[in-house]
C-alpha positions as CSV (number, residue, x, y, z in Angstrom):
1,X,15.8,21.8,33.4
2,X,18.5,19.2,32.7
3,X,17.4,16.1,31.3
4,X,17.8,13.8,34.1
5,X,16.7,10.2,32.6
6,X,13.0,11.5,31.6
7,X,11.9,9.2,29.1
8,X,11.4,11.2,25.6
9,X,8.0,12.0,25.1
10,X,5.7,9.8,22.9
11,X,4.5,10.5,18.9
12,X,1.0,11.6,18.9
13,X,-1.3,8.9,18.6
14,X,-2.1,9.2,15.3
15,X,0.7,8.9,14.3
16,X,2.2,6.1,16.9
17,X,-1.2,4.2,15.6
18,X,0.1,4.7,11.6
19,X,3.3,3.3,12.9
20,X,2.2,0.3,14.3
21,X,-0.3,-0.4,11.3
22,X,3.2,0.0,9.3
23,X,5.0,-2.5,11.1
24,X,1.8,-5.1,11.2
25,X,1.3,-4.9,7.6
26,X,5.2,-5.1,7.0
27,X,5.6,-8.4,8.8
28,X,2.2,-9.6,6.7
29,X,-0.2,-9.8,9.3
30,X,-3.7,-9.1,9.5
31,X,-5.4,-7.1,12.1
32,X,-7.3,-9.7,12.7
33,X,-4.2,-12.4,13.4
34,X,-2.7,-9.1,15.6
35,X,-5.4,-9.1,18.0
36,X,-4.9,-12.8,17.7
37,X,-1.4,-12.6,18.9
38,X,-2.0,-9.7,21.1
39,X,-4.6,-10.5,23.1
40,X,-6.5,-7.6,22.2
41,X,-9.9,-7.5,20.6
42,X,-9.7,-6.2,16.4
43,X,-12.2,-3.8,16.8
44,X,-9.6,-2.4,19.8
45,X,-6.6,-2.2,17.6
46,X,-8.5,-1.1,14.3
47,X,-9.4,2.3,16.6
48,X,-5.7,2.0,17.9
49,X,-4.5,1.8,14.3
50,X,-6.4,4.8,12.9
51,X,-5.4,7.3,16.0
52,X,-9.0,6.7,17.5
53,X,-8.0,5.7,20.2
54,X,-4.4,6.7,22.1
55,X,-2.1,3.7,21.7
56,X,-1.1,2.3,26.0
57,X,2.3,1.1,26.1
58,X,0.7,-2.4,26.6
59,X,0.0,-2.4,23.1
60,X,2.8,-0.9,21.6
61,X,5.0,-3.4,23.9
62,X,2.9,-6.7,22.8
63,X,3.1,-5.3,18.9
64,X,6.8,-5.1,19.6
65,X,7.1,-8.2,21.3
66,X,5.0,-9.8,18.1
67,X,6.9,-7.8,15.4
68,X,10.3,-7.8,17.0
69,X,10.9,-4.8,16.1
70,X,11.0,-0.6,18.0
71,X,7.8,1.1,17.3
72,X,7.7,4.5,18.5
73,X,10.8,5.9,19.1
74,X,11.0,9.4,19.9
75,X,14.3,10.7,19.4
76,X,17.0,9.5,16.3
77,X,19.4,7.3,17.8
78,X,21.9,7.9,14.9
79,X,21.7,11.8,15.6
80,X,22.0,11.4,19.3
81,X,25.1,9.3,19.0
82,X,26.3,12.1,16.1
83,X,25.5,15.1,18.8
84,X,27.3,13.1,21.1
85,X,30.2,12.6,19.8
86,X,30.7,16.1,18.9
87,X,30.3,17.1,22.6
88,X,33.1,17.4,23.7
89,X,32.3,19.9,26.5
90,X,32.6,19.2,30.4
91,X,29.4,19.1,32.6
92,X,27.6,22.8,33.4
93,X,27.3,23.3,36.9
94,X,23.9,23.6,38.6
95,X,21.8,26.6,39.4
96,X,21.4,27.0,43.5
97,X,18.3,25.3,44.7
98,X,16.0,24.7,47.3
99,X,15.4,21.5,48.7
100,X,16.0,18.2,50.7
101,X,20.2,17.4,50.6
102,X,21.7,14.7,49.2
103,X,24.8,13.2,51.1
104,X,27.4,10.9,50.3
105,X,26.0,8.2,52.5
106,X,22.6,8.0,50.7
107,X,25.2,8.5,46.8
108,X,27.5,5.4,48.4
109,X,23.7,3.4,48.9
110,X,22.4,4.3,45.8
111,X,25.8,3.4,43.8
112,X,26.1,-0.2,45.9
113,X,22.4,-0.6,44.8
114,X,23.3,-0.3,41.1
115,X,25.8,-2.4,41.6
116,X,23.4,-5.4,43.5
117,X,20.9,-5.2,40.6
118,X,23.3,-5.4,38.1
119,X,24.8,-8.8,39.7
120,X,21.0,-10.1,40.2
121,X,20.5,-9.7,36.0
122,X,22.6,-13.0,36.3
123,X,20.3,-14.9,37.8
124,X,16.7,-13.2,38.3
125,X,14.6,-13.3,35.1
126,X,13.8,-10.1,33.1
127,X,10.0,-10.7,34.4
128,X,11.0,-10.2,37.8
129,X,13.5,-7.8,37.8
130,X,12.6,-5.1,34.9
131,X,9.7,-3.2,37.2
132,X,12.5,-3.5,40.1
133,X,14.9,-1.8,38.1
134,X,12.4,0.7,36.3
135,X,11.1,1.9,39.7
136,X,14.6,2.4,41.1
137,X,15.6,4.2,37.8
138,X,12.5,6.4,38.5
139,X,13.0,7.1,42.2
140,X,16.8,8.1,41.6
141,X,15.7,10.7,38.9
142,X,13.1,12.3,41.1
143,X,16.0,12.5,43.6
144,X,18.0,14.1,40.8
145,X,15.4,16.6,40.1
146,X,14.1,17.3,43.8
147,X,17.5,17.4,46.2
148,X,20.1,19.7,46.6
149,X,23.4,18.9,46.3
150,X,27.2,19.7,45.3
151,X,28.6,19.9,41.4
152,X,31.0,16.7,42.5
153,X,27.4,14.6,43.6
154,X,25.9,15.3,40.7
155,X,28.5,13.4,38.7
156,X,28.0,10.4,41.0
157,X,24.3,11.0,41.0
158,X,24.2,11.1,37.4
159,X,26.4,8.8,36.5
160,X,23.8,6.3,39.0
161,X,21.0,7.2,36.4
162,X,23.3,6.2,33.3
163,X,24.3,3.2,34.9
164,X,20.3,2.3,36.1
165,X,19.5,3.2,32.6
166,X,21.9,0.7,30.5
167,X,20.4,-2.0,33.3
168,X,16.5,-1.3,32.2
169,X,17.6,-1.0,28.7
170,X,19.8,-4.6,28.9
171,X,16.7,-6.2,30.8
172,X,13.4,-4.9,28.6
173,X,15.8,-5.5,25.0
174,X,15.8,-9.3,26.5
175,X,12.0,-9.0,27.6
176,X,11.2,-8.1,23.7
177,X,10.5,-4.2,25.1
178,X,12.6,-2.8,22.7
179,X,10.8,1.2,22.4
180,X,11.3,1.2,25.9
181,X,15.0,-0.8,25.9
182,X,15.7,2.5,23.2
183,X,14.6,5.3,25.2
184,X,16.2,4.1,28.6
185,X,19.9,4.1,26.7
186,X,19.0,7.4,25.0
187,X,18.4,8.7,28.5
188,X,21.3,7.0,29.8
189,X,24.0,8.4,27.4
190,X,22.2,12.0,28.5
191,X,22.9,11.0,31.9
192,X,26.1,9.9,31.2
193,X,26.7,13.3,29.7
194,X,25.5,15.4,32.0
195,X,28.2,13.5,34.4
196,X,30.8,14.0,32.2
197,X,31.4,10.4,31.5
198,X,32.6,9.9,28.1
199,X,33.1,6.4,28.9
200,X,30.0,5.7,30.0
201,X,28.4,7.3,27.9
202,X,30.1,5.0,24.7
203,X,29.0,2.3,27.0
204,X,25.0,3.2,26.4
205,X,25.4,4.1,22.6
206,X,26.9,0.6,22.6
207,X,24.2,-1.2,24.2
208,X,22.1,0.3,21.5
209,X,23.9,-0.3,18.9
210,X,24.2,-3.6,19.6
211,X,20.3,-3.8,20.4
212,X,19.5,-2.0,16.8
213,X,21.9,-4.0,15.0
214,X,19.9,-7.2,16.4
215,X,15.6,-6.0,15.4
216,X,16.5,-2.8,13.4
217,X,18.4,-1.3,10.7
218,X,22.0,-2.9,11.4
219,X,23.7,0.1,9.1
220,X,22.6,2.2,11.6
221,X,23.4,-0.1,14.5
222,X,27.0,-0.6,12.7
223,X,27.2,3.4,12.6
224,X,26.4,3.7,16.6
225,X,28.7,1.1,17.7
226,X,31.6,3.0,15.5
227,X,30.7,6.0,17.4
228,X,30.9,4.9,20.7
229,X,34.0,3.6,20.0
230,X,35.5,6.7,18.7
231,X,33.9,9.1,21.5
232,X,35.0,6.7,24.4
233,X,38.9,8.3,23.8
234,X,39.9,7.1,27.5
235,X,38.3,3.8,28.3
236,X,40.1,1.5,30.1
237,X,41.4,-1.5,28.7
238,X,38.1,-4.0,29.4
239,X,36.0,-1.5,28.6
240,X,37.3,-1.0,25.3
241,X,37.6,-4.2,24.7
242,X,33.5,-4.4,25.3
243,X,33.0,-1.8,23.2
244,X,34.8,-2.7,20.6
245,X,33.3,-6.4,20.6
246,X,29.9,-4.9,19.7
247,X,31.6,-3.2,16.8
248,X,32.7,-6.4,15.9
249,X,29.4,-8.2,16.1
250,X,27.8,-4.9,14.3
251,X,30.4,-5.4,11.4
252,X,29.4,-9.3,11.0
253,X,25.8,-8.3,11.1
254,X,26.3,-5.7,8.0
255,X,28.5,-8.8,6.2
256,X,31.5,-6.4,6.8
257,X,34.3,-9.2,7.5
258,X,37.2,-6.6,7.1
259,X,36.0,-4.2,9.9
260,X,34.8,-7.5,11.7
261,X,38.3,-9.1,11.7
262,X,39.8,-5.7,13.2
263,X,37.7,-5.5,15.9
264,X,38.3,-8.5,17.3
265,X,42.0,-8.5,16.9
266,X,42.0,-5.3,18.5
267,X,39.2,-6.6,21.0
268,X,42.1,-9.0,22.1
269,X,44.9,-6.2,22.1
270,X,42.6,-4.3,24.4
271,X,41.8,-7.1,26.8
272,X,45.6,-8.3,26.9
273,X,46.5,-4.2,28.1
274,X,44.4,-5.1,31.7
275,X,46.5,-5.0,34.7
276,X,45.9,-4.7,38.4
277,X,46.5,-1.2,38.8
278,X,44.0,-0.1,36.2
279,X,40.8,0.7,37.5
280,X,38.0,-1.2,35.4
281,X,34.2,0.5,35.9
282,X,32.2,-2.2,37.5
283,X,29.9,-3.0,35.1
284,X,32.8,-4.8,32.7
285,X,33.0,-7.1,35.4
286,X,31.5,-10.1,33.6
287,X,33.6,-9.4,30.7
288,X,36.3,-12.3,30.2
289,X,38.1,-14.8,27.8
290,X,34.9,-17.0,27.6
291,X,32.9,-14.3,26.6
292,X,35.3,-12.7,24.0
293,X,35.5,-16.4,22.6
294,X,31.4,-16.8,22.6
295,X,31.8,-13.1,20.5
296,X,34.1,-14.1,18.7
297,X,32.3,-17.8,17.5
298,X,29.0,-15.4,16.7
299,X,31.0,-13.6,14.4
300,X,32.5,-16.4,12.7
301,X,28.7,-18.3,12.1
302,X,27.5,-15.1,10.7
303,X,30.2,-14.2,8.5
304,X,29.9,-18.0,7.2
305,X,32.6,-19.5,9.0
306,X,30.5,-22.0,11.2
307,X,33.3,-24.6,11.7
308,X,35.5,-22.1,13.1
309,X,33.0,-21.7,16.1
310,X,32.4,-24.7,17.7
311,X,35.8,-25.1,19.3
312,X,35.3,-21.3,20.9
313,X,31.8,-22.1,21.9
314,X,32.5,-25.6,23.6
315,X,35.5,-24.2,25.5
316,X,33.9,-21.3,26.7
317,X,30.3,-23.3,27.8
318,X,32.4,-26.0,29.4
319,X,33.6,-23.7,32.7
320,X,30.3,-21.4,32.6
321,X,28.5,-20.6,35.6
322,X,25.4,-23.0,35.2
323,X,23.6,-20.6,38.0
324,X,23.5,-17.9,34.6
325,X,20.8,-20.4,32.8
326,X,20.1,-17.3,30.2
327,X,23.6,-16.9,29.2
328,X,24.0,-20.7,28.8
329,X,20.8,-21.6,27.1
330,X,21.7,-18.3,24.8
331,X,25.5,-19.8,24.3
332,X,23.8,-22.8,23.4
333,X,21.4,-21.7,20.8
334,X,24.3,-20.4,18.4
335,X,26.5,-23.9,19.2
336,X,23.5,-25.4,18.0
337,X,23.5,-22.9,15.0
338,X,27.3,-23.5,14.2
339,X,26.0,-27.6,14.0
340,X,23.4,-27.1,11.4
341,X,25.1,-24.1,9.4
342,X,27.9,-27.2,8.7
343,X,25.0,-29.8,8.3
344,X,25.3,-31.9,11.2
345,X,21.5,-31.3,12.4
346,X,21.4,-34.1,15.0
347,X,24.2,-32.5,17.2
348,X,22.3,-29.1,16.8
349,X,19.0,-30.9,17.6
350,X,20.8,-32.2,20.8
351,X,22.3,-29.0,21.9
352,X,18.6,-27.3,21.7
353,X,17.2,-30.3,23.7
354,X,19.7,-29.6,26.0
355,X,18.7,-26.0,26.7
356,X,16.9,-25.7,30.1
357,X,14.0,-23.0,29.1
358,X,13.7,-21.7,32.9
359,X,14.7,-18.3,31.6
360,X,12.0,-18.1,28.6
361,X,9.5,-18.6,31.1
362,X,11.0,-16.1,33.3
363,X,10.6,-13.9,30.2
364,X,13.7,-14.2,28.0
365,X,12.2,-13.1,24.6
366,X,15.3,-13.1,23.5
367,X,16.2,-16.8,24.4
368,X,12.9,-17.7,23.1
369,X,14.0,-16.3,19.4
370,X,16.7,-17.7,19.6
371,X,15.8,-21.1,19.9
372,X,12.7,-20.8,17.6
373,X,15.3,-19.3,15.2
374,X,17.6,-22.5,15.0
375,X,14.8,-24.9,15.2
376,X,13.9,-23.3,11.8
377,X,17.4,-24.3,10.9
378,X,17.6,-27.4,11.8
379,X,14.0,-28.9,10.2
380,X,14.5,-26.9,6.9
381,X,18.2,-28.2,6.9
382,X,19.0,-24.2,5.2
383,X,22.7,-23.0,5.2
């Protein structure tokens, strides 16, 4: 049966429990601080822990949440983006089947729903919206597996899954969910595969490169991002210039200011090639000047270069949709940064009091790290 956006199944629990005792004792916490910070009783996560007891994705999600980093990740993201690239082949066709048909009036709903949720990500907070998104990512796969319907549908159909996929990864990386975040662009870029998408499919790797490069091994996450660049051969102008902004923030991550540098010059080659009668996909829709200016000011503070961002950063937060609160308050945090990496601390202190924290209580774990990150900066005065 084709792989149709399953998620990959889980480690035994023994060893899913060995990992997360890993990871605990790595970040230099007791079991008795975890259940602490969990929630969940010691004697709980001691039977968890020693493969006792099978670990729920509760706890694996609260120990990532804690940890901040993927516990339990089936398949080898590196390898995956390896196999992928090397497939080069177009989509099989589909064995005849029995069953209920899908039309292109219910493919035309299903594709304007993708679209709908991907436009509410800008406003809705990950709380709310990841179970929205995962149960619509679930009901379009059973519809993959159960309905009947034409080779030219199942590329739309499919591509619908890749596209639902990227959305719950995007949403439970910012809720802190990063196993699941992992799994849902591993089955996207399968997805995205089966459609014959190449482009697509460069735009999941991405995602999770950029999402590894962040909580994980960022040689790895630098190594993904590379590949999605080289396997998306066709992408359209703003999409390449997406993808290769991630590249760009993958090569600051890694110190790698040569390969950084590139990226973004070509980041702006790419995004100065858009014209009206090129046909963008819709989810580089939010992509723009502002935003390849916010990349580009990141890129600068990590590689050391912190005066170089503020201008960038202040341009592009001056005209920003104040409706977006998670982009802004995240746009803000590394303003904040670029202040206190050149030792003016009050100014970053002002920017982070400035912050409206609506989307950390909506569930931004991302936005919540962020701002505990440059508070750190700010009252230990480090450069």
């Amino acid at each position: 049966m084709e792989d149709h956006g399953r998620l990959p199944p889980s480690p035994p629990s023994a060893d899913l429990g060995n990992q997360l005792r890993v990871a605990r004792k790595a970040a230099g916490h007791s079991l008795a601080t975890m259940a602490a910070l969990t929630h969940f009783s010691k004697p709980y996560l001691g039977h968890v822990e020693t493969g006792h007891r099978q670990p729920t994705p509760e706890v694996v999600d609260r120990y990532e949440q804690v940890l901040g980093v993927p516990i339990g990740v089936a398949r080898d993201p590196v390898r995956t983006a390896h196999e992928w690239l090397c497939n080069s082949q177009p989509p099989a066709g589909r064995p005849p089947r029995t069953g209920r048909r899908l039309g292109t009036t219910q493919l035309c709903r299903l594709e304007a729903r993708v679209i709908e949720l991907r436009h509410r990500d800008d406003v809705v907070g990950s709380r709310e919206l990841l179970p929205v998104v995962r149960a619509e990512l679930d009901a379009v796969c059973r519809l993959a597996d159960d309905a009947v319907y034409t080779d030219q549908h199942s590329i739309r159909l499919h591509t619908v899954i890749a596209e639902l996929a990227q959305l719950v990864g995007w949403i439970a990386s910012d809720a802190g969910y990063y196993r699941h975040a992992e799994q849902a662009y591993l089955t996207g870029a399968a997805a995205a595969d089966t459609a014959g998408n190449r482009v697509l499919g460069g735009q999941l790797l991405s995602s999770l490169a950029y999402q590894i490069t962040n909580i994980g091994n960022r040689e790895d996450g630098l190594l993904i991002a590379k590949t999605a660049v080289a396997g998306a051969v066709d992408a359209t102008p703003v999409a390449r210039a997406l993808l290769l902004e991630r590249l760009a923030w993958a090569a600051a991550r890694c110190h790698d200011p040569d390969t950084c540098r590139r990226a973004l010059d070509a980041v702006d080659d790419a995004y100065d090639q858009r014209s009206p009668g090129i046909s963008e996909p819709e989810w580089v829709y939010w992509l723009n000047r502002a935003e390849i200016d916010v990349m580009a000011a990141r890129c600068h503070i990590q590689l050391g270069q912190p005066a170089a961002a503020e201008p960038l950063l202040t341009r592009a937060l001056a005209d920003y949709n104040p409706d977006h609160v998670r982009e802004v308050g995240l746009y803000q945090t590394w303003l904040a940064e670029g202040y206190a990496r050149t030792g003016n601390h009050d100014a970053a202190r002002h920017t982070l009091d400035q912050i409206d924290t609506s989307a950390v209580d909506a569930g931004s774990v991302r936005l919540q790290r962020r701002i505990h990150a440059v508070n750190r900066l700010t009252t230990t005065g480090s450069h």
